[in-house]
NUMI-523795 format. One record per residue (C-alpha): x, y negated, z; residue in one letter. Coordinates in steps of 0.05 Angstrom, whole numbers, padded with zeros to 5 digits, always signed. Layout:
N
XYZA;...
REM end
This chain:
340
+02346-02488+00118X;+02417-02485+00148X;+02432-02546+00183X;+02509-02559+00212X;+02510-02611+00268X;+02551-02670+00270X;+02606-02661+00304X;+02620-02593+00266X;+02619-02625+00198X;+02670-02668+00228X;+02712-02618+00248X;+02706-02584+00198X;+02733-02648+00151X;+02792-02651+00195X;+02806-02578+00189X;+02801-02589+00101X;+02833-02653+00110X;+02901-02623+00148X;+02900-02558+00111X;+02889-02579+00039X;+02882-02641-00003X;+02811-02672+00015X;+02785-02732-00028X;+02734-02771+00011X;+02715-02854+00017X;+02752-02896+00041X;+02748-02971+00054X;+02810-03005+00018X;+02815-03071+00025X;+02747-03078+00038X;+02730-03031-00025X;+02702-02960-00013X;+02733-02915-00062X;+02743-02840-00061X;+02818-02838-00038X;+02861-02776-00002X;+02847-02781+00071X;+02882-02744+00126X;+02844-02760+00187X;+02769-02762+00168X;+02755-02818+00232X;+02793-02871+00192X;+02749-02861+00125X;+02677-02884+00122X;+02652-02810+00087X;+02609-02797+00150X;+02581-02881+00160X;+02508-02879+00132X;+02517-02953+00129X;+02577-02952+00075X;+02555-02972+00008X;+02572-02931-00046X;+02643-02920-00072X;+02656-02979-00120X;+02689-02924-00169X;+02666-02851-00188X;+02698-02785-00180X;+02707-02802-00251X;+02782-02822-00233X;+02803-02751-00200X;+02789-02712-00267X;+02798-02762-00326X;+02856-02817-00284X;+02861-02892-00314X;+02925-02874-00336X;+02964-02807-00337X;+03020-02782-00364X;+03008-02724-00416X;+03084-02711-00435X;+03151-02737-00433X;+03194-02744-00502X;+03273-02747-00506X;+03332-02742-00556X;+03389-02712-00539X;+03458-02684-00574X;+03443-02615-00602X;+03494-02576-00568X;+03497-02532-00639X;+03503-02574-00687X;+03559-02636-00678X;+03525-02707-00688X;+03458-02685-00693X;+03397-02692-00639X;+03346-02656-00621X;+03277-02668-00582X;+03259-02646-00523X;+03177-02647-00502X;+03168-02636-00430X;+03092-02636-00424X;+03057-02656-00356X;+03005-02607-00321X;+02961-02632-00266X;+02982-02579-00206X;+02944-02566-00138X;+02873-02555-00117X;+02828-02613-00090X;+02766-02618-00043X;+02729-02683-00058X;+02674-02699+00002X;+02614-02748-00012X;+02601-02739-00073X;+02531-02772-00099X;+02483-02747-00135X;+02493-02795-00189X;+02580-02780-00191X;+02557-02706-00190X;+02516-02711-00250X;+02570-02761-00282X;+02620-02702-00279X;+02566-02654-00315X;+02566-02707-00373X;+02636-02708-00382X;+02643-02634-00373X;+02602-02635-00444X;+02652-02677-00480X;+02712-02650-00442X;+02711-02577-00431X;+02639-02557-00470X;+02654-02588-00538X;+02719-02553-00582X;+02775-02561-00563X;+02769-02572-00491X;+02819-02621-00463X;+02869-02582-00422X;+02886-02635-00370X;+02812-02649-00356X;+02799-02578-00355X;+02856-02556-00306X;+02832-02610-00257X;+02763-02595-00257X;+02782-02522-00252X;+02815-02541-00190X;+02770-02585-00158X;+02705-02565-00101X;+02658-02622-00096X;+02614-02629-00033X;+02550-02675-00043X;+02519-02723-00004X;+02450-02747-00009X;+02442-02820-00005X;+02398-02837+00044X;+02363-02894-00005X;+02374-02922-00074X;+02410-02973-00079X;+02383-03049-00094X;+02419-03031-00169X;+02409-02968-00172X;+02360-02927-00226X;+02377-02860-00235X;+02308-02827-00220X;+02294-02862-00284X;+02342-02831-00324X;+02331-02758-00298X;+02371-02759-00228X;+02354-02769-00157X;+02390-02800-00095X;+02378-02733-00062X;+02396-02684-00129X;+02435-02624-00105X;+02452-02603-00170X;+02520-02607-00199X;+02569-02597-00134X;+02590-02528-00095X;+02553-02550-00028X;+02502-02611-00019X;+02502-02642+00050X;+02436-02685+00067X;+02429-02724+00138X;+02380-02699+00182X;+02357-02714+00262X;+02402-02651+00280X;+02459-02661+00236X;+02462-02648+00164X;+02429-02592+00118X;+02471-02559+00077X;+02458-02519+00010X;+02514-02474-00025X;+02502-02472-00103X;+02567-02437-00117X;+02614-02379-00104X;+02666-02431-00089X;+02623-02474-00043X;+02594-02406+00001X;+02667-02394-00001X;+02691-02448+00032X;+02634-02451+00087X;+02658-02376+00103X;+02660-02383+00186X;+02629-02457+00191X;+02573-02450+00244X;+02505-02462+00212X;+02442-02461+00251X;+02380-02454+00223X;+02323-02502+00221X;+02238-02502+00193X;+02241-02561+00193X;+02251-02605+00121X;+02302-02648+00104X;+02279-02720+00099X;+02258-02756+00022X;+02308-02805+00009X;+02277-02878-00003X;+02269-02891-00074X;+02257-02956-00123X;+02200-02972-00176X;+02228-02930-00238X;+02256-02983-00295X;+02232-02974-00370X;+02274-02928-00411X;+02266-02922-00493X;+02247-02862-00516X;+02312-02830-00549X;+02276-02820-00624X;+02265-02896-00614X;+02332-02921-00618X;+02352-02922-00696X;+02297-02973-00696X;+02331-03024-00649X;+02394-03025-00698X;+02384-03089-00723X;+02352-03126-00672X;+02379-03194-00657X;+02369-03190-00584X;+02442-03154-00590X;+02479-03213-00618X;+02432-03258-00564X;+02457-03219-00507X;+02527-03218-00536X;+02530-03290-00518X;+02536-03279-00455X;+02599-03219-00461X;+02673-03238-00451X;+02686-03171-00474X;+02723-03156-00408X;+02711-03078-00406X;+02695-03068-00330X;+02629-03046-00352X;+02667-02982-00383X;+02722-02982-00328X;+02676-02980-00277X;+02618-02928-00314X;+02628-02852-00283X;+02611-02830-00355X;+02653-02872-00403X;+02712-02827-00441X;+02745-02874-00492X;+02819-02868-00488X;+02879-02885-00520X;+02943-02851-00532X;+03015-02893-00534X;+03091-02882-00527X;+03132-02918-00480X;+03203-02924-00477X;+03231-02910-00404X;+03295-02948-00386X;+03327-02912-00329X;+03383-02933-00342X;+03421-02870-00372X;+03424-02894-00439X;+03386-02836-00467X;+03323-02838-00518X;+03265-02817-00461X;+03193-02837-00480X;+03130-02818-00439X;+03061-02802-00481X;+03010-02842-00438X;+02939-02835-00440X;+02899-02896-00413X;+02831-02908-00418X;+02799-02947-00470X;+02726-02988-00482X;+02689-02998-00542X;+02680-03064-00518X;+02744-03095-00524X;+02760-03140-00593X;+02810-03087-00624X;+02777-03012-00598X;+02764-03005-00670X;+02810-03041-00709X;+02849-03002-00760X;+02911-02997-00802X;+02909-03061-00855X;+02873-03097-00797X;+02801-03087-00816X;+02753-03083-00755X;+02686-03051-00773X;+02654-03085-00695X;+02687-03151-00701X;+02627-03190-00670X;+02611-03185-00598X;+02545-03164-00606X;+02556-03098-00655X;+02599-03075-00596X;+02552-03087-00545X;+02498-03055-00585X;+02544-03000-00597X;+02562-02988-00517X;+02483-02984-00504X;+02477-02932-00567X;+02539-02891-00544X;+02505-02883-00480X;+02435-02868-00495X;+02432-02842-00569X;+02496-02824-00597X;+02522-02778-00533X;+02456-02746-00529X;+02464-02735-00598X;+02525-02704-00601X;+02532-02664-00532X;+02471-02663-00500X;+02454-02705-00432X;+02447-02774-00430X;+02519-02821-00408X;+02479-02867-00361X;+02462-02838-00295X;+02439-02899-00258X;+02483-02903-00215X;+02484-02985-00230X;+02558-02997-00219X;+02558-03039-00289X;+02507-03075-00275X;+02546-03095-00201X;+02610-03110-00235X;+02590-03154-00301X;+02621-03217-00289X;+02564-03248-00319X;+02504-03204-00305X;+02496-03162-00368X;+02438-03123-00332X;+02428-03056-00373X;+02361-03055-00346X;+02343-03117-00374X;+02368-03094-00436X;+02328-03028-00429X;+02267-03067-00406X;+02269-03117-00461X;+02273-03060-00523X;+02219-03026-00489X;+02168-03084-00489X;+02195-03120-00544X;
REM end
């Protein structure tokens, strides 16, 4: 096992942090999320006591809002009196190192990589910012008092899914390269080795999880439009999730002031759970009560996805469950279709 000692892996931060972009978390405001940091002493990436980032790495690949081109009408210098349009589209630029990443984020990123980039077409702007992004793990020491991702296939100490994983030990940290790119970028760090092992993270009781073939049964159940009561359909469930996808597309006008037609295509994200996700041309909304779209955000997650791409989109990570303004507990909801 190669172990690097504290104050290495700090230096070595600094040393990321003042010669490239280096995502890490950061208290702001009394939130930890994973923000650009350029002096690693001010962040909280390195304080075992820090809870974990209220948002997911999500936000550096797939933003809440981006920009995906701008639009503008101009005179056509060729032809008198007519316009033409102009589409300028917007490429994410610049590589990115993103520190403390948990298991749970890392595995998030793995399920969106199977909508995003393994399912035709890819999505470019996804894709280029993945492309240029090294993640660097950290183990959490213990689960969380929300957390359940060892019962939905992960681990608070799962290396899998990030160029290097990081987990504390007495001497310092262990570290583990899974990629070119990660070896790469410990090229001249000093490792020393170690026998010794690095410690189990502290883990909860596993939660109940239907079996996925069970699902098409719980279609109709009423417990849906029971636990609906409860829903003010406020989306932070999705906002918050580090494997929710839904987006929308709009145009909006940009008054600078010129006088000139610019737009800006604008890609924000988007919930199943709010009143009009699925409303449609002639007004007709096929999930008009609050309980088919709560059924449906439970289905998406743990039926339909799997379905269609593969993994599972709920890696435990509990962040929904922390957020719900009215304590919409999915593992209550799991619990309850398991025993009945």
């Amino acid at each position: 096992m190669k172990v690097i000692a504290r104050e290495a892996l700090q230096a070595w931060l600094q040393h990321l942090a003042d010669t490239r972009t280096l995502l890490a978390p950061h208290a702001v405001e009394g939130i930890v999320l994973y923000r650009p940091v350029e002096d690693i002493g001010s962040s909280v990436a390195l304080d075992p006591t820090a809870p974990r980032p209220a948002m997911s790495v999500k936000e550096a690949f797939f933003p809440p809002t981006e920009r995906l081109m701008s639009v503008e009408r101009e005179m056509d210098p060729q032809q008198t009196g007519r316009r033409r349009v102009r589409l300028k589209e917007t490429l994410p630029e610049g590589e990115r190192i993103i520190f403390g990443v948990r298991p749970c984020d890392a595995r998030a990123a793995a399920v969106l990589d199977s909508a995003f980039l393994d399912a035709a077409p890819p999505d470019p702007y996804y894709a280029r910012r993945r492309q240029a992004t090294t993640l660097i793990g950290l183990a959490c020491k213990e689960m969380g008092a929300s957390c359940f991702c060892r019962s939905v296939g992960g681990a608070p100490d799962d290396p899998r899914h990030v160029d290097i994983f990081l987990s504390e030990t007495e001497d310092g940290y262990a570290v583990r390269a899974n990629t070119d790119r990660g070896r790469a970028l410990l090229d001249g760090v000093a490792l020393s080795d170690s026998d010794a092992a690095a410690p189990a993270s502290a883990l909860n009781d596993p939660v109940a999880v239907p079996d996925p073939l069970a699902w098409p049964a719980y279609f109709d159940d009423p417990f849906w439009e029971q636990m609906s009561e409860r829903c003010l359909s406020c989306r932070i469930c999705a906002y918050v999730c580090p494997t929710c996808r839904c987006f929308d597309v709009r145009d909006e006008p940009l008054n600078d002031g010129t006088g000139s037609d610019r737009f800006e295509r604008l890609r924000c994200w988007d919930s199943c759970s709010g009143a009009g996700y699925r409303r449609i041309a002639g007004g007709h909304n096929p999930r008009p009560s609050e309980g088919q779209r709560l059924r449906n955000r439970f289905f998406c997650k743990l039926y339909y996805f799997p379905q269609q791409y593969g993994p599972s989109a709920c890696v435990g990570c509990g962040r929904c469950i922390d957020a719900c303004p009215v304590n919409i507990d999915i593992t209550e909801v799991l619990g309850h279709l398991v025993t009945g």
